[in-house]
C-alpha positions as CSV (number, residue, x, y, z in Angstrom):
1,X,-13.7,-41.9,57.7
2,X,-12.2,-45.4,56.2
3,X,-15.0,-46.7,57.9
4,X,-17.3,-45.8,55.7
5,X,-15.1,-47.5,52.7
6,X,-15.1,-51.7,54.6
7,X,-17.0,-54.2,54.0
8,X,-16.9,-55.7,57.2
9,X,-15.9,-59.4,56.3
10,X,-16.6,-63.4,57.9
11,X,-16.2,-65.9,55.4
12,X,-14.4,-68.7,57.3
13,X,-16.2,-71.8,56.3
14,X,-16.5,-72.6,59.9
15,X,-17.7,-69.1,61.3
16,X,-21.1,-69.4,63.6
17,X,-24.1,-67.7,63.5
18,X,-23.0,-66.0,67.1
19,X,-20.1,-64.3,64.9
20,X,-22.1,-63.2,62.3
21,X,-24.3,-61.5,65.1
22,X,-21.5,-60.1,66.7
23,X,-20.2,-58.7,63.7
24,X,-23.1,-57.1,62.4
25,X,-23.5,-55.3,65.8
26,X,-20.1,-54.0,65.0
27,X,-21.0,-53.0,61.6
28,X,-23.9,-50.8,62.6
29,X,-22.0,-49.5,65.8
30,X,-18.4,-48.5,63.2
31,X,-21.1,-47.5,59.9
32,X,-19.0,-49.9,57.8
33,X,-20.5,-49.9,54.3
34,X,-21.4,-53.4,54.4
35,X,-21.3,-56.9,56.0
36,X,-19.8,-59.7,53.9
37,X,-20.8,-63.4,54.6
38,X,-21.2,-66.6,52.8
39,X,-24.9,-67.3,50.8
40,X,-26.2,-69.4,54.0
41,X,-25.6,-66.2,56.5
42,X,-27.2,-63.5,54.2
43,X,-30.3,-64.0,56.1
44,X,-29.3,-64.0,59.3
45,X,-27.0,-60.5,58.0
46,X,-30.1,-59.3,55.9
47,X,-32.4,-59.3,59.6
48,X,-30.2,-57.9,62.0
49,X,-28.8,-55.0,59.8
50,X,-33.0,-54.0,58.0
51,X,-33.5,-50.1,58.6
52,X,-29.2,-49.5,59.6
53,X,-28.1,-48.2,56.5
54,X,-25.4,-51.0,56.4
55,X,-25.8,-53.2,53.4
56,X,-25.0,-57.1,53.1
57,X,-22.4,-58.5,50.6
58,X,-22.3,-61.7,49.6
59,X,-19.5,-63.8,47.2
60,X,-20.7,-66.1,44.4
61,X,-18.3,-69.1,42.7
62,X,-16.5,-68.5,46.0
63,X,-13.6,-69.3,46.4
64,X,-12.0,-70.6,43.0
65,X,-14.6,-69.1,40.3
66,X,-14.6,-72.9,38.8
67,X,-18.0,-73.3,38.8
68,X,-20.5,-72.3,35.4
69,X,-22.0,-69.3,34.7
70,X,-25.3,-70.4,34.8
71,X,-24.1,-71.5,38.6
72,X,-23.0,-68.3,39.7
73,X,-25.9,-66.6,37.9
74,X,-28.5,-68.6,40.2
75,X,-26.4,-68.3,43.4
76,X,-26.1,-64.9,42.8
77,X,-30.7,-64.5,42.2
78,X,-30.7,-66.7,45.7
79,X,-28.4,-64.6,47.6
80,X,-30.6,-61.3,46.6
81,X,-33.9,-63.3,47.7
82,X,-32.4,-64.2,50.8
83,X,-31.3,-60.3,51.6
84,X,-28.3,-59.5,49.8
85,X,-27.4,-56.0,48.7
86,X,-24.3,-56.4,46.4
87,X,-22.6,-59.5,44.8
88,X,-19.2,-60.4,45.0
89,X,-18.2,-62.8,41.9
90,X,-15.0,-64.8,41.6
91,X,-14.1,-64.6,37.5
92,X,-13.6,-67.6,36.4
93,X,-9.8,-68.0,36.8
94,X,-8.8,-71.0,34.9
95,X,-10.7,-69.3,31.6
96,X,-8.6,-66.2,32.6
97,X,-5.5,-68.9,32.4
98,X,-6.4,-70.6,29.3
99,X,-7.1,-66.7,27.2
100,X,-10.5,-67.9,27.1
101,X,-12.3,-64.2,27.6
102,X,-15.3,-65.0,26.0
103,X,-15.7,-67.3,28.8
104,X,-15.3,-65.0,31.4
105,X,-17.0,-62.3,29.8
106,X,-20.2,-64.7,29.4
107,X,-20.4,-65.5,33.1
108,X,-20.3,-61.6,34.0
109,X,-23.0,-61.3,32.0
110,X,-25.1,-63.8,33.1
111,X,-24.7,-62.9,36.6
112,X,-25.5,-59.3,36.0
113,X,-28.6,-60.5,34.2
114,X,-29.4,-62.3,36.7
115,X,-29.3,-59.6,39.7
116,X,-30.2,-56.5,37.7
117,X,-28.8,-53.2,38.9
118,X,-27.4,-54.4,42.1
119,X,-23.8,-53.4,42.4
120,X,-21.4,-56.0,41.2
121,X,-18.1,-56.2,42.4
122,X,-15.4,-58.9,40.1
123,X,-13.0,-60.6,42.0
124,X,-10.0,-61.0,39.9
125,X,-7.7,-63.3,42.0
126,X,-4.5,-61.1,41.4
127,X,-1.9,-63.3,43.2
128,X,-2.5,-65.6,40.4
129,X,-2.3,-63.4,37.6
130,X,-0.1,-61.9,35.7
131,X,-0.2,-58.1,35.0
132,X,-1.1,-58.3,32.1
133,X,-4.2,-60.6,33.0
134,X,-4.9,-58.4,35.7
135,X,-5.1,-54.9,32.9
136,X,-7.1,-57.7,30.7
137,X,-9.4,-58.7,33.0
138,X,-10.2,-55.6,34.7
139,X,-11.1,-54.2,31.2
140,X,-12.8,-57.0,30.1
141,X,-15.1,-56.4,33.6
142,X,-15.5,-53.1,33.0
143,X,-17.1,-53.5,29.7
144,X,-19.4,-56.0,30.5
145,X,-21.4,-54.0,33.1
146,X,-19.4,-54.7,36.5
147,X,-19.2,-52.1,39.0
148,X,-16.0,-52.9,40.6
149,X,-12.9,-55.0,40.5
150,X,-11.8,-56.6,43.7
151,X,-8.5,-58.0,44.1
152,X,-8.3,-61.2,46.2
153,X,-10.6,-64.0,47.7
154,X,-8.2,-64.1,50.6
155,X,-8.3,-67.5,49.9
156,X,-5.6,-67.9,47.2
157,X,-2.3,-67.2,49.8
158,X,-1.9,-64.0,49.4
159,X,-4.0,-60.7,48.8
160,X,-4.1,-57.3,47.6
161,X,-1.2,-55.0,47.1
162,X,-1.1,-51.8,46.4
163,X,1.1,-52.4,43.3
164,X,-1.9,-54.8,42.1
165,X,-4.1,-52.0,43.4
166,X,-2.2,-49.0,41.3
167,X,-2.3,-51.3,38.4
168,X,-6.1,-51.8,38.8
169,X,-6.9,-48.1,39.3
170,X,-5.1,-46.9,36.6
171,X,-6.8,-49.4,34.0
172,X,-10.1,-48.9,35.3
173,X,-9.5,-45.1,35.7
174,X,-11.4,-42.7,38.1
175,X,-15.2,-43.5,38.4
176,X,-15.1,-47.1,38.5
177,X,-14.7,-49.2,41.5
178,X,-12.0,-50.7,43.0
179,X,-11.8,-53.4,46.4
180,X,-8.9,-54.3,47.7
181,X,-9.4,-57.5,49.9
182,X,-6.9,-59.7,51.3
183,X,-4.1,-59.1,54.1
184,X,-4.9,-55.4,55.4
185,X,-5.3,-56.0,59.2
186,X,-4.3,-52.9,60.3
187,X,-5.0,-48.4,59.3
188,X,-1.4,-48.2,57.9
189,X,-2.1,-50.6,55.1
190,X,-6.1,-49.7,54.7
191,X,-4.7,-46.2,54.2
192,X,-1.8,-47.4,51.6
193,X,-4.5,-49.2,49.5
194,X,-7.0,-46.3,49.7
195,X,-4.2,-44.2,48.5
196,X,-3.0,-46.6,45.8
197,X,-6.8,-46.3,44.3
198,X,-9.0,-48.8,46.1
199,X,-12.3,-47.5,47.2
200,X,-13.6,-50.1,49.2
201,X,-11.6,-52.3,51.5
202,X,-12.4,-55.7,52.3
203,X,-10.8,-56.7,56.2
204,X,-12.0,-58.8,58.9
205,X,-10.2,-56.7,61.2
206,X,-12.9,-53.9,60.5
207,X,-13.1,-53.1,64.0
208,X,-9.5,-52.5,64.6
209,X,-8.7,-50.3,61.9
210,X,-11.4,-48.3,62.8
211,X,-11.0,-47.5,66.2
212,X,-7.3,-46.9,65.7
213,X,-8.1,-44.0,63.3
214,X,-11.0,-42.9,66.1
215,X,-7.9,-42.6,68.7
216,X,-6.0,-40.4,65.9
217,X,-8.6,-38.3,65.6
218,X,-9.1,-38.0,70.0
């Protein structure tokens, strides 16, 4: 079931804590893999979903990456005190612009230091990359102890694709992780990106995808 692939995502800056509610009712009620909210609603997430089975993602130098390592690092050792099951990191972008990888490799680092062996998941920011800094920095994540690469903030005007997604999967090859996030609102394009290589799916629109595959399946 795709279901079991989302992390069931609210990051509007402006969302309430009656939303998060709602949507981690629908998280435990669909068996989506995890919530995703902002730092201040991990909490709140953390609470309502103890003893589901449904984790709680959170996203760190969200949404431009611009902020330091050290930063990221300590937002990232919050987050997991407040609840948190797996990070979400934005790379820092404007390193990945300038060819500065020793940069971006160092703030990878320090937030894997920094939150142990709890799944890390890199967001790349493909719709302002390049392929080639997409191949680059999904190597340069891999090797530095990530457990995924994740294509989009959803912030950036446009989100995964399943070229992006192909390209990612094929650098990364078969046992690492791959999210794509960004612009999939309905089971057509969850399905495309599953089949281009993505293993987890980031979507607000969770709930919709999921009960259109339930009335396939009726």
């Amino acid at each position: 079931m795709i279901a079991s692939c989302i992390d069931h995502t609210l990051l509007a800056p402006d969302a309430s804590a009656r939303a998060v509610e709602i949507l981690c009712e629908d998280a435990k009620a669909y068996h989506f893999a995890t919530v995703c909210v902002v730092p201040y609603r991990v909490q709140q997430a953390a609470q309502a979903l103890a003893g589901s089975g449904v984790g709680v993602t959170t996203v760190v130098g969200f949404p431009h990456g611009a902020n330091g390592g050290p930063a990221k690092a300590a937002e990232a050792s919050w987050a997991l005190a407040q609840g948190a099951t797996e990070i979400d990191m934005v790379q820092n972008i404007g390193a990945v612009k300038d060819g500065a990888w020793d940069m971006v490799a160092k703030e990878i680092r320090q937030v894997r230091a920094a939150i142990g062996d709890v799944t890390l998941k890199v967001i790349l920011e493909t719709a302002l990359l390049t392929p080639t800094e997409i191949v680059n920095a999904c190597k340069l994540a891999q090797e530095v102890g990530a457990d995924f690469v994740k294509t989009s903030t959803g912030f950036a005007g446009a989100g995964a694709t399943v070229a992006n997604v192909k390209l990612m999967r094929d650098t990364v090859g078969p046992h690492f992780g791959v999210k794509a996030s960004g612009g999939i609102r309905d089971l057509a394009t969850a399905r495309a990106m599953l089949a281009a290589g993505a293993n987890r799916l980031g979507v607000s629109a969770g709930v919709a995808i999921a009960r259109a595959e339930q009335d396939e399946i009726k």
